[in-house]
Backbone as a printed PyTorch tensor [residue, N CA C, xyz], in Angstrom:
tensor([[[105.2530, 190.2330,  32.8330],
         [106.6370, 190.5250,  33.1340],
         [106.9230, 190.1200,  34.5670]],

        [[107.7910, 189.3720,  34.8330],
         [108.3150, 188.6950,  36.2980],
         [109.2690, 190.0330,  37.2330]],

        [[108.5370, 189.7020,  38.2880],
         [109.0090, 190.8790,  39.2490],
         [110.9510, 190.5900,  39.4230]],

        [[111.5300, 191.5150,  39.5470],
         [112.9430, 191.2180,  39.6150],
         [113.3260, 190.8360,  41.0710]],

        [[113.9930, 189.5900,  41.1550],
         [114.4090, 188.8460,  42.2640],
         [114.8140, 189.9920,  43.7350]],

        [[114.4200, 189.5290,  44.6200],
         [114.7470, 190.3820,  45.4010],
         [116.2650, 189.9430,  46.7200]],

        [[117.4150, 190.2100,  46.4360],
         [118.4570, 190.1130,  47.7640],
         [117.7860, 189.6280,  49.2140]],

        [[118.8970, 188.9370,  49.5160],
         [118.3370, 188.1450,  50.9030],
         [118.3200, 189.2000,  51.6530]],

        [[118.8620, 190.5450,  51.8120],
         [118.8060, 191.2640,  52.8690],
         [117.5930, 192.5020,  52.1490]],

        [[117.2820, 192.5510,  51.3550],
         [115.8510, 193.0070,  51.0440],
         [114.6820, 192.5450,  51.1880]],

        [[114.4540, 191.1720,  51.4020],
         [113.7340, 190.3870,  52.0470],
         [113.7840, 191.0740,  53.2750]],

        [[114.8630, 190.5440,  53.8340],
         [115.0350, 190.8670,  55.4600],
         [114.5540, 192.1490,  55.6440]],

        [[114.8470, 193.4220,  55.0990],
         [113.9770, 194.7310,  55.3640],
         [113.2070, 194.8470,  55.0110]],

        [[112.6030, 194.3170,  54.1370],
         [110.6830, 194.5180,  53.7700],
         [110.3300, 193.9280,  54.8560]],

        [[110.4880, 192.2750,  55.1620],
         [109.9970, 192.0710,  56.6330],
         [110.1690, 192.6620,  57.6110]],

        [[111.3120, 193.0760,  57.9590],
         [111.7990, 194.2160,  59.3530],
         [110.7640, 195.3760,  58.8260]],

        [[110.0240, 195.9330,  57.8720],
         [109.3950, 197.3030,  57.5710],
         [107.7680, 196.7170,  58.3580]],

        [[107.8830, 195.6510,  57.9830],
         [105.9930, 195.0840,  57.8360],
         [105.8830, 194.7760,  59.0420]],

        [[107.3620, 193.9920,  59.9870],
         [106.6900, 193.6210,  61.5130],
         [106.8520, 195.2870,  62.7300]],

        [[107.2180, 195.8600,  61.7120],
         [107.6970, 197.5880,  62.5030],
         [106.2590, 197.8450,  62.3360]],

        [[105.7860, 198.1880,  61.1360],
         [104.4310, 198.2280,  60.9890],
         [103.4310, 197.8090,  61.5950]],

        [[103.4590, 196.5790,  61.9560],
         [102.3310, 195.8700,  62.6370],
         [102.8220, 196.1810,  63.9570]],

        [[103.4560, 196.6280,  64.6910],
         [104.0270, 196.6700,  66.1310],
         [103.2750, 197.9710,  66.1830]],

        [[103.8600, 199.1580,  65.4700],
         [103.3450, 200.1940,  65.6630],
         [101.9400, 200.7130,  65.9540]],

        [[101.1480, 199.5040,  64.6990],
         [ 99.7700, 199.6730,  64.8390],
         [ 98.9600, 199.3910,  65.4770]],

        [[ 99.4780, 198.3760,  66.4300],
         [ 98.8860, 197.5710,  67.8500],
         [ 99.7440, 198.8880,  68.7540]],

        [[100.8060, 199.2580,  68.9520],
         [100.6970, 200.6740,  70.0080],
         [ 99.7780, 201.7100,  69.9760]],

        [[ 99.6030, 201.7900,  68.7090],
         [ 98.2450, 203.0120,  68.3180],
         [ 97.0670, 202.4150,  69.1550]],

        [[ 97.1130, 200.9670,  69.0410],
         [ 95.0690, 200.4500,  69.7650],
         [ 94.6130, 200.8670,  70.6650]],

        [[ 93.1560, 201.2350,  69.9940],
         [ 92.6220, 201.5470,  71.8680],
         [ 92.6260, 201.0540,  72.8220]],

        [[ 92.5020, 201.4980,  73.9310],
         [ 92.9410, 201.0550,  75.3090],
         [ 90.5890, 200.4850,  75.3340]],

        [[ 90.7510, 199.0950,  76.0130],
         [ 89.1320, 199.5300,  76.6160],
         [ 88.6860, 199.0260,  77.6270]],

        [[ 87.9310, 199.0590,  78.1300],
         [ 87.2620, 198.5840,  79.2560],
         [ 88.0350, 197.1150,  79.8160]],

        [[ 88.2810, 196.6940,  80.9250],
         [ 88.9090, 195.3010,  81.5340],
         [ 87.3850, 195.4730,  82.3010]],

        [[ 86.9490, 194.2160,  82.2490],
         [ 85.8240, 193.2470,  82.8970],
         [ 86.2890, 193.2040,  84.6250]],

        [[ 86.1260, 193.7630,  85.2870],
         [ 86.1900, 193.3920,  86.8320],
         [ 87.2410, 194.8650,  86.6800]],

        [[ 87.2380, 196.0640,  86.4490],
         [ 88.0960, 196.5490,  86.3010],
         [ 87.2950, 198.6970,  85.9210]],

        [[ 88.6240, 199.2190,  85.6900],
         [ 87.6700, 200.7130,  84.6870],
         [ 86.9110, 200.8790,  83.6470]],

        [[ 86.4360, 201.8280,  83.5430],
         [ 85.5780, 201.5260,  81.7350],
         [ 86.5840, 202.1070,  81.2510]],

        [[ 86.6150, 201.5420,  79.6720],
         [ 87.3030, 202.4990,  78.6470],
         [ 87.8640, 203.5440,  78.5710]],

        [[ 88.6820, 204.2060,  78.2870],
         [ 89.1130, 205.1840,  77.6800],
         [ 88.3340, 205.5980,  76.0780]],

        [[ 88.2180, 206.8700,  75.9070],
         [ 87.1470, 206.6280,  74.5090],
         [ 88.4910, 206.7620,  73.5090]],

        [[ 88.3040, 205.4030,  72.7120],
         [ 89.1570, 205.4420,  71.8010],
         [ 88.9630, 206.7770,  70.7070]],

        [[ 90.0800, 206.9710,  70.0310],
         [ 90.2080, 207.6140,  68.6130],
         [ 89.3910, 207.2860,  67.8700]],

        [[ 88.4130, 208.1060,  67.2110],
         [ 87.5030, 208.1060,  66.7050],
         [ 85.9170, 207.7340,  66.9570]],

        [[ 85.8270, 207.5630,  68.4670],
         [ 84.7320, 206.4690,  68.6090],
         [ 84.0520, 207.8940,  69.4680]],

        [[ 82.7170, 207.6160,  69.8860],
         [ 81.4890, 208.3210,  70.6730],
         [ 81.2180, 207.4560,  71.7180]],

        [[ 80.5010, 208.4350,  73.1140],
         [ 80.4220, 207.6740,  74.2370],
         [ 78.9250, 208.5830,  74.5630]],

        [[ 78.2040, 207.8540,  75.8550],
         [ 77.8830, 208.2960,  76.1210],
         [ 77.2580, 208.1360,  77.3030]],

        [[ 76.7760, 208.4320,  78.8060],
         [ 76.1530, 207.3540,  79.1820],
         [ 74.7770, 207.6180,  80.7660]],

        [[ 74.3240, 206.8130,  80.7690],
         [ 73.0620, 206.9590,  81.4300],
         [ 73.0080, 206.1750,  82.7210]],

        [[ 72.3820, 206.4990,  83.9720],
         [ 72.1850, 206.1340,  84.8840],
         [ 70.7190, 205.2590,  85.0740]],

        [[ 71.1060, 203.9390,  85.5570],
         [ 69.6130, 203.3010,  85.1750],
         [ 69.7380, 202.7360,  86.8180]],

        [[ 68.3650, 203.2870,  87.5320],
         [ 67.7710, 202.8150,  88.5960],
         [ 66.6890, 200.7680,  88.5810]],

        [[ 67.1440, 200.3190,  88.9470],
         [ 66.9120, 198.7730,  88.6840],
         [ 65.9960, 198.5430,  89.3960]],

        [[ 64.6330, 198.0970,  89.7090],
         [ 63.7590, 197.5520,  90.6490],
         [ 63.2210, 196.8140,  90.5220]],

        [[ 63.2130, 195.2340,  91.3180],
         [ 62.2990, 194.0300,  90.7430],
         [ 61.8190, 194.3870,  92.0140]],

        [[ 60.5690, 193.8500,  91.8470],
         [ 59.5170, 193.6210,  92.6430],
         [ 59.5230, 191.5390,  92.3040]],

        [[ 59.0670, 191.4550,  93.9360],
         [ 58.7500, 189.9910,  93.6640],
         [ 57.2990, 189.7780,  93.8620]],

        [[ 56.7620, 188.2300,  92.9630],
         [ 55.3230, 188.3080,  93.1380],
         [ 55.1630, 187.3720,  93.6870]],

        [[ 54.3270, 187.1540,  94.8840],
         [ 54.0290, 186.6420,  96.1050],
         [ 52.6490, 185.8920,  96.1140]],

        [[ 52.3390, 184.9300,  95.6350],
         [ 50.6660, 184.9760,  95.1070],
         [ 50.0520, 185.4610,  94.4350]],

        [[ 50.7220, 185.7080,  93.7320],
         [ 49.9490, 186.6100,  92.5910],
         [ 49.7810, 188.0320,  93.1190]],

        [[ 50.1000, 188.6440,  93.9350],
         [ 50.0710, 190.0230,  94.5540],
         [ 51.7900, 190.4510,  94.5640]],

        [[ 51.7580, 191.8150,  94.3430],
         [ 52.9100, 192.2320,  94.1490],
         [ 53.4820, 192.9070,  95.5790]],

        [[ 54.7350, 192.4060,  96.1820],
         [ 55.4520, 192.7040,  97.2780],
         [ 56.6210, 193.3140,  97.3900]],

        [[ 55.9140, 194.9070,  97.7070],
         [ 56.8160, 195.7540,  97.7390],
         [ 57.7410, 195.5090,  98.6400]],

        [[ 57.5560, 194.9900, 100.0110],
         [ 58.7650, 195.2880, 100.5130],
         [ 59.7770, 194.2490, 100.4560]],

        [[ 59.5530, 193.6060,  99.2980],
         [ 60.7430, 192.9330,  99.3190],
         [ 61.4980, 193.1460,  97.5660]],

        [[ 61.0820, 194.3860,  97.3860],
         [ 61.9130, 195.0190,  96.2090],
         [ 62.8760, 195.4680,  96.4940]],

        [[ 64.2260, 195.3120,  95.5790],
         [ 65.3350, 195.7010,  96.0110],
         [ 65.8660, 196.9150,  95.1550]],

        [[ 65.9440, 197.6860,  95.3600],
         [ 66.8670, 198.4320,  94.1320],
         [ 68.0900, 199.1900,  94.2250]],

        [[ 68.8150, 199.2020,  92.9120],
         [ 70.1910, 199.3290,  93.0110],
         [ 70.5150, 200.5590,  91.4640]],

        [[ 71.2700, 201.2460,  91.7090],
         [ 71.6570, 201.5550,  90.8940],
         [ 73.1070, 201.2930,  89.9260]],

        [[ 73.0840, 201.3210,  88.7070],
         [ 74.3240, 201.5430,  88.1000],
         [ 74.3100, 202.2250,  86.5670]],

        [[ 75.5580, 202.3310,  85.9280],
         [ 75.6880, 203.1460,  84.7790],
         [ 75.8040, 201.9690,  83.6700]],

        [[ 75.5710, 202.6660,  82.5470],
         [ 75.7270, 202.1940,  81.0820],
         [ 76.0400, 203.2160,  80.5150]],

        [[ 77.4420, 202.5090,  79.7650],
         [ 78.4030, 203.8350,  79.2150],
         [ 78.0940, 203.1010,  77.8570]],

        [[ 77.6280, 203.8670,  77.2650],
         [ 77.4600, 203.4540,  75.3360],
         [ 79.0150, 203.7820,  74.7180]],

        [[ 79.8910, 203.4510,  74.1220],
         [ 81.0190, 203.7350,  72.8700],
         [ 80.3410, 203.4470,  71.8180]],

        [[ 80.3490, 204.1780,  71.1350],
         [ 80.2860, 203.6890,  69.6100],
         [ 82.2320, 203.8120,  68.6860]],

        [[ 82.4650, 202.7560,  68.6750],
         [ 84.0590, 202.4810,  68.0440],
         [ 83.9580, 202.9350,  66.1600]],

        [[ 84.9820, 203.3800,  65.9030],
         [ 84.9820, 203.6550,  64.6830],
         [ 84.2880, 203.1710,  63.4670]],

        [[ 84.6950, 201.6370,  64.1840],
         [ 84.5780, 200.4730,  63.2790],
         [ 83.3060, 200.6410,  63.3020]],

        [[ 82.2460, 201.1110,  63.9680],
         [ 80.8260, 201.5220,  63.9830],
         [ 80.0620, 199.8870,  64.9510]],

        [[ 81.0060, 199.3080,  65.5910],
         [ 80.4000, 198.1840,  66.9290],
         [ 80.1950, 199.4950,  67.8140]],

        [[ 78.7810, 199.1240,  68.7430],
         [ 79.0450, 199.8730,  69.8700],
         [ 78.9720, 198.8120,  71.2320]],

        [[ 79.7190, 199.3350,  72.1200],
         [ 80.0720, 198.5240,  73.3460],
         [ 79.6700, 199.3580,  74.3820]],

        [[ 78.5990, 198.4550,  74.9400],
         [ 78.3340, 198.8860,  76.2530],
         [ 78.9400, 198.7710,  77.6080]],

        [[ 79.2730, 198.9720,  78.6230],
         [ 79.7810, 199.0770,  79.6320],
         [ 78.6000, 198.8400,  80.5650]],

        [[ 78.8730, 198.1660,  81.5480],
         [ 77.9350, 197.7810,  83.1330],
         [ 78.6700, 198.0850,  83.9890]],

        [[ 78.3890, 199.5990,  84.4890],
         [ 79.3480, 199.9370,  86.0720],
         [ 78.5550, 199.8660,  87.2820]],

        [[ 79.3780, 199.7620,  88.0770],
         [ 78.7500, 199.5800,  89.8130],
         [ 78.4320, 201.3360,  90.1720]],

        [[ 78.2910, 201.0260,  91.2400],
         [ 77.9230, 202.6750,  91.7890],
         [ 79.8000, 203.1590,  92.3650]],

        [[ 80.4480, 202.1090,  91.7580],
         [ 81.8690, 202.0560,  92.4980],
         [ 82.7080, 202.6310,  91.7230]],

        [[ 82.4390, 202.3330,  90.3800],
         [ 82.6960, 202.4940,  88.4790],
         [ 83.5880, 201.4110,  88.0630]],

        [[ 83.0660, 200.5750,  88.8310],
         [ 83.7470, 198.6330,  88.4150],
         [ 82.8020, 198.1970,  87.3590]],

        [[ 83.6300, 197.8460,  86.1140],
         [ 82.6990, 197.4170,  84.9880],
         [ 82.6090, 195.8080,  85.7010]],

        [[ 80.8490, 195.6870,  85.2100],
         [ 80.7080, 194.0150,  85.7490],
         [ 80.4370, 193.5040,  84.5040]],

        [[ 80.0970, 194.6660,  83.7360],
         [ 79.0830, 193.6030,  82.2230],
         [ 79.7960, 194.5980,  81.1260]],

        [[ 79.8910, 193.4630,  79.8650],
         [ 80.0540, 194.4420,  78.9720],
         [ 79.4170, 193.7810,  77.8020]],

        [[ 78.1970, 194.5000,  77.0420],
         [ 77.8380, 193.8860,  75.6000],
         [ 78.4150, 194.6030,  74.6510]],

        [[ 78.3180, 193.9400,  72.9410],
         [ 78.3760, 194.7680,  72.0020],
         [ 77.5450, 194.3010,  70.9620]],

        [[ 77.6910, 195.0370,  70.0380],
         [ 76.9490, 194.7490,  68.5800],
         [ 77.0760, 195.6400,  67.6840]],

        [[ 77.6670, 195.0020,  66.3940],
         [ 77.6200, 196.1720,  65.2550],
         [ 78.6050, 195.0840,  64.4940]],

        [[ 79.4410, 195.8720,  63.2820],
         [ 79.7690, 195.1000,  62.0370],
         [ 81.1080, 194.4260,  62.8270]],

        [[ 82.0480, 194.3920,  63.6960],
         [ 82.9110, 193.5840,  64.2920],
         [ 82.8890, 193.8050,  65.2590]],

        [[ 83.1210, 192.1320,  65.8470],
         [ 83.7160, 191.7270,  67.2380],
         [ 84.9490, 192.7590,  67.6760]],

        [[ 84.6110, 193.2710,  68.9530],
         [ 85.5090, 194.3900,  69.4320],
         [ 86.5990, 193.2940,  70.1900]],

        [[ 87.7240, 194.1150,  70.2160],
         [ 88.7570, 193.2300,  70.8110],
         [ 88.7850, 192.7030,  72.5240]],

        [[ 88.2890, 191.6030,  72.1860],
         [ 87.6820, 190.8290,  73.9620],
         [ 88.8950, 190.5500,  74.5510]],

        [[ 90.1040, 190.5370,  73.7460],
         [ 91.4610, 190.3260,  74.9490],
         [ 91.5260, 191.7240,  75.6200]],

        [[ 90.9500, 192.9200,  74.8050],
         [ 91.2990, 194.1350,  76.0190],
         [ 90.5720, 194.2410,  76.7750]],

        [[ 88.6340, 193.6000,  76.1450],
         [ 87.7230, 194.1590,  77.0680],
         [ 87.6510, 192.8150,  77.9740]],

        [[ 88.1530, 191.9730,  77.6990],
         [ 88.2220, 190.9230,  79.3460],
         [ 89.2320, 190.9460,  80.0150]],

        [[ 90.3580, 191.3100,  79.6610],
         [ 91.6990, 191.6590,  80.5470],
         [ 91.9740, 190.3550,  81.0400]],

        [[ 91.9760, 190.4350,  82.3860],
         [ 92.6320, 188.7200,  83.2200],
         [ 92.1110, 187.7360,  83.0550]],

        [[ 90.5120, 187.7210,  82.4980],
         [ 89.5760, 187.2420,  82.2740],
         [ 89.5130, 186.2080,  80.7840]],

        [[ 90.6350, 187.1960,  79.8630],
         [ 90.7900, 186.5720,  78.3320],
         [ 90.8990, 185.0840,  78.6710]],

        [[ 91.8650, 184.4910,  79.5000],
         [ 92.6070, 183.2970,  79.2220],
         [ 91.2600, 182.1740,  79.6650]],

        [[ 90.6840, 182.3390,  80.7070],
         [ 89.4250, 181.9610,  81.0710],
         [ 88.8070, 181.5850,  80.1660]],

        [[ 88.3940, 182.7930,  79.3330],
         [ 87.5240, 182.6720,  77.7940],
         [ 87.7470, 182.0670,  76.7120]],

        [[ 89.2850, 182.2210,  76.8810],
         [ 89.6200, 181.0730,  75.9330],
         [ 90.0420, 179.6230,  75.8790]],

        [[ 89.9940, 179.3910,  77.2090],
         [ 90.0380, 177.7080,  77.8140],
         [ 88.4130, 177.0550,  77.6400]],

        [[ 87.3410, 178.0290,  77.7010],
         [ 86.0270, 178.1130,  78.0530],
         [ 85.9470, 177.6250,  76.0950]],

        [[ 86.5540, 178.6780,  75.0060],
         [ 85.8970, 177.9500,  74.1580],
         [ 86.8470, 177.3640,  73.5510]],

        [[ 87.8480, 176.6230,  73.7670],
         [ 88.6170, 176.0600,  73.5800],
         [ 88.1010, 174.3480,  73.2900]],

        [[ 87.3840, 174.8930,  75.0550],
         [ 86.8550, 173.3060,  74.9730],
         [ 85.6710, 173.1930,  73.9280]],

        [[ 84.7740, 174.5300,  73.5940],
         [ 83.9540, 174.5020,  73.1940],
         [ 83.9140, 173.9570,  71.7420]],

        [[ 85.1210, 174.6670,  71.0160],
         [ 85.6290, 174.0880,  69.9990],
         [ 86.0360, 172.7170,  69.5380]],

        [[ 86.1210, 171.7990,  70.5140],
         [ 86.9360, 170.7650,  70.8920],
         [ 85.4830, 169.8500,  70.7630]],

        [[ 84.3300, 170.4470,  71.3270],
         [ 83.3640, 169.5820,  71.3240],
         [ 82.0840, 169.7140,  70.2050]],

        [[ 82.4020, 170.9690,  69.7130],
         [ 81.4910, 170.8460,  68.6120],
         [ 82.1260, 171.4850,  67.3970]],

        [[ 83.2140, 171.9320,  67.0880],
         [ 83.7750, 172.1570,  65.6960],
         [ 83.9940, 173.7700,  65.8260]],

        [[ 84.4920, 174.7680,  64.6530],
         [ 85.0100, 175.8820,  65.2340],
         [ 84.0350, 176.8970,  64.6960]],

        [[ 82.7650, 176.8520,  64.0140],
         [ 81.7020, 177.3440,  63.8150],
         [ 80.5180, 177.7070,  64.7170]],

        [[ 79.5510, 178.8090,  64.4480],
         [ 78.6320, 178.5350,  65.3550],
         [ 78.8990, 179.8860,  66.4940]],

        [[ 77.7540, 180.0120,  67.3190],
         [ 78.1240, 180.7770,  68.3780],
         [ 78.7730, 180.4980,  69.6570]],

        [[ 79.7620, 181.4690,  70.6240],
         [ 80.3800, 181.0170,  71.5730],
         [ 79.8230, 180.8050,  72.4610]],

        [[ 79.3420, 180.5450,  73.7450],
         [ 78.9410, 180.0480,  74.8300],
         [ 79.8660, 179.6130,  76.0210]],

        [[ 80.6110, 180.7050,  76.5510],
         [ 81.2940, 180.1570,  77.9760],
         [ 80.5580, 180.8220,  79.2970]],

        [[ 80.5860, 179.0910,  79.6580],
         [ 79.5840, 179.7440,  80.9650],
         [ 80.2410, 179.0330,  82.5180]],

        [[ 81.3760, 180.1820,  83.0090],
         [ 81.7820, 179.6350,  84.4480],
         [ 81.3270, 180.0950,  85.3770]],

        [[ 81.8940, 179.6840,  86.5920],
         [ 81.4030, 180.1580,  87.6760],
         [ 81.5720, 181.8030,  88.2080]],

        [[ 82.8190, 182.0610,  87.3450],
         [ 83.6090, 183.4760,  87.1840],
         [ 83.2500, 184.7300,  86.3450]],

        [[ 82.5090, 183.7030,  85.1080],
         [ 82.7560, 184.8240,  84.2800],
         [ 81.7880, 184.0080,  83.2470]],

        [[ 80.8360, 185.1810,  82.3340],
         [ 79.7470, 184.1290,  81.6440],
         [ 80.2450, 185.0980,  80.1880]],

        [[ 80.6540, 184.1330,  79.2330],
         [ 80.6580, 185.2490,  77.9130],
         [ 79.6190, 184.4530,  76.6030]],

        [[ 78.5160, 184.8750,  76.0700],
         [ 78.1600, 184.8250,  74.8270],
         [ 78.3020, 185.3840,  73.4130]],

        [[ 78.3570, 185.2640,  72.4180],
         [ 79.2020, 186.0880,  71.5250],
         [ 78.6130, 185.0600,  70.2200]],

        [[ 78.0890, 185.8400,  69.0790],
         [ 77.3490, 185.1320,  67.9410],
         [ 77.3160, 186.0980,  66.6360]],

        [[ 77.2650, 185.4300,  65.5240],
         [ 76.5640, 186.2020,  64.3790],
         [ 77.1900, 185.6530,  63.3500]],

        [[ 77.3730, 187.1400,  62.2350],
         [ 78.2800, 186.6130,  60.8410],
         [ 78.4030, 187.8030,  60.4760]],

        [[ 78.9580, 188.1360,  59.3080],
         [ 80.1930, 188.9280,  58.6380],
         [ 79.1030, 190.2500,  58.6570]],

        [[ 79.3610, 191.1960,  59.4620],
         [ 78.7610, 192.2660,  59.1520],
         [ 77.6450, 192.9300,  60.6480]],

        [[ 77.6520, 191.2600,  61.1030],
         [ 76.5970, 191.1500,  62.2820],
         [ 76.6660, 190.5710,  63.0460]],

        [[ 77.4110, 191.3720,  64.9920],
         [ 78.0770, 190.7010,  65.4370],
         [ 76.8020, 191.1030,  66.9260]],

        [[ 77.5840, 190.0290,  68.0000],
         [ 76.7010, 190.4590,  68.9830],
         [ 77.1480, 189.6780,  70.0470]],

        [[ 77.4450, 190.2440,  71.6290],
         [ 77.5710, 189.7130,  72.7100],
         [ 77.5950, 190.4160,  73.9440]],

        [[ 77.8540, 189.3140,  74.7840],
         [ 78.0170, 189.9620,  76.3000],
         [ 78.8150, 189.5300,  77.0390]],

        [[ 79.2880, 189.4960,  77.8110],
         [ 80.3570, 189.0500,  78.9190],
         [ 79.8070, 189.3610,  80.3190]],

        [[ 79.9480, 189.3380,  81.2160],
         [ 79.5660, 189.6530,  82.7160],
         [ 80.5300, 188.6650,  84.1240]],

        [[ 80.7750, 188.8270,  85.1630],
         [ 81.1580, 188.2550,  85.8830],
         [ 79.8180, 188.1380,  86.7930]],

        [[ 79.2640, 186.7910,  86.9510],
         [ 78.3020, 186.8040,  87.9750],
         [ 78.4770, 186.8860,  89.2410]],

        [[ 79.2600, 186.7790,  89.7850],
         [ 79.5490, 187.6150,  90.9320],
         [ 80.1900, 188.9990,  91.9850]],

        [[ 79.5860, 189.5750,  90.7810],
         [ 79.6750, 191.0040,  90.6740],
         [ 78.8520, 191.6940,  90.2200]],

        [[ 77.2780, 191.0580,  89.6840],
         [ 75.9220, 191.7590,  89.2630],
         [ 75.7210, 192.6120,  90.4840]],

        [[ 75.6060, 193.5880,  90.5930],
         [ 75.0460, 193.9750,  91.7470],
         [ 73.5320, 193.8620,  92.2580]],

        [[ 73.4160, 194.0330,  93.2600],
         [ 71.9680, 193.2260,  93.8100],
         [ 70.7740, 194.0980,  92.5030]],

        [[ 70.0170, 193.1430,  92.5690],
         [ 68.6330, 193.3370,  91.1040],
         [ 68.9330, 193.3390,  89.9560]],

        [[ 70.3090, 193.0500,  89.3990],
         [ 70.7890, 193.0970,  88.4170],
         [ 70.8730, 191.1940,  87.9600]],

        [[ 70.1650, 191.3110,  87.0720],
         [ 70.3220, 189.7190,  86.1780],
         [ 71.0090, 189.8690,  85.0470]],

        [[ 71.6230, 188.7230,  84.7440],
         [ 71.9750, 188.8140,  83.1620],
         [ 71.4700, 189.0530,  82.0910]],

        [[ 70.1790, 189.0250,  82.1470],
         [ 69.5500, 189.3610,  81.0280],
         [ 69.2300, 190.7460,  80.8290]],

        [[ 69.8910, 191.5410,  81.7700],
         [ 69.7330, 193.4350,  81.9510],
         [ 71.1450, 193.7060,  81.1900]],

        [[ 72.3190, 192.8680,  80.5380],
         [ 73.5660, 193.1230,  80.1300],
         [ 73.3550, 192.5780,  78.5940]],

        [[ 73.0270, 193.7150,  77.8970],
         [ 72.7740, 193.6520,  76.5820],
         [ 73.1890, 194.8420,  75.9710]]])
């Protein structure tokens, strides 16, 4: 049985209902973390939690280990776990300036909130990336500003972001996971 034709101005209000809808539901979004910026707010529905991690490399000097030229620094890692069941980590200074942020779990968390000024960067970064190898595959932007990796598939997601010049001293990228 064929659905009964619908009036041009019933059109027009089912659409006026659906873009009210979608407006509304992006005002509801969580607020989260901006990259060079505060951590999160804990969204609706999500868990936080977070730990203070003391950092110390030692450098090796001949094969002998040289203390006094170990540096150490402290900062925080704020765990969220988001509804959606991704959890996103946070990298704060001793200042509470997020420098790093990873995640991982069944979706990519929304990187236009958690990079803030930083988005457009990221997306010129894989823009080109796209441009040079097709729109598959994992992301890889790596500037002088701002380094974002980001990979997986449907169910299994995973990345990081960081501004390298804002690691704080003993802090490498490979500590932003």
């Amino acid at each position: 049985m064929k659905a009964p034709k619908q009036s041009r101005h019933g059109r027009f209000f089912s659409t006026l209902a659906f873009v009210a809808g979608a407006l509304s539901a992006g005002a509801a979004a969580p607020a989260y973390a901006v990259l060079g910026g505060q951590p999160m707010d804990t969204p609706q529905g999500a868990t936080n939690s977070s730990s203070t991690q003391a950092v110390a490399r030692a450098a090796v000097a001949s094969g002998a280990l040289s203390t006094s030229s170990a540096s150490t620094s402290n900062y925080t890692i704020r765990s969220t776990t988001l509804a959606s069941g991704t959890v996103v980590n946070e990298y704060l200074s001793t200042e509470g300036v997020v420098f790093g942020i990873a995640w991982h779990g069944p979706r990519v968390p929304d990187l236009a909130g958690l990079l803030g000024s930083y988005f457009p960067q990221y997306q010129q970064g894989l823009k080109a990336q796209r441009a040079a190898r097709g729109s598959r595959g994992p992301v890889s932007v790596q500037g002088s500003g701002l380094v974002v990796d980001s990979g997986g598939h449907m169910g299994s997601f995973a990345g990081s972001a960081y501004l390298p010049q804002s690691l704080p001293a003993g802090v490498s990228a490979s500590d932003i996971q």
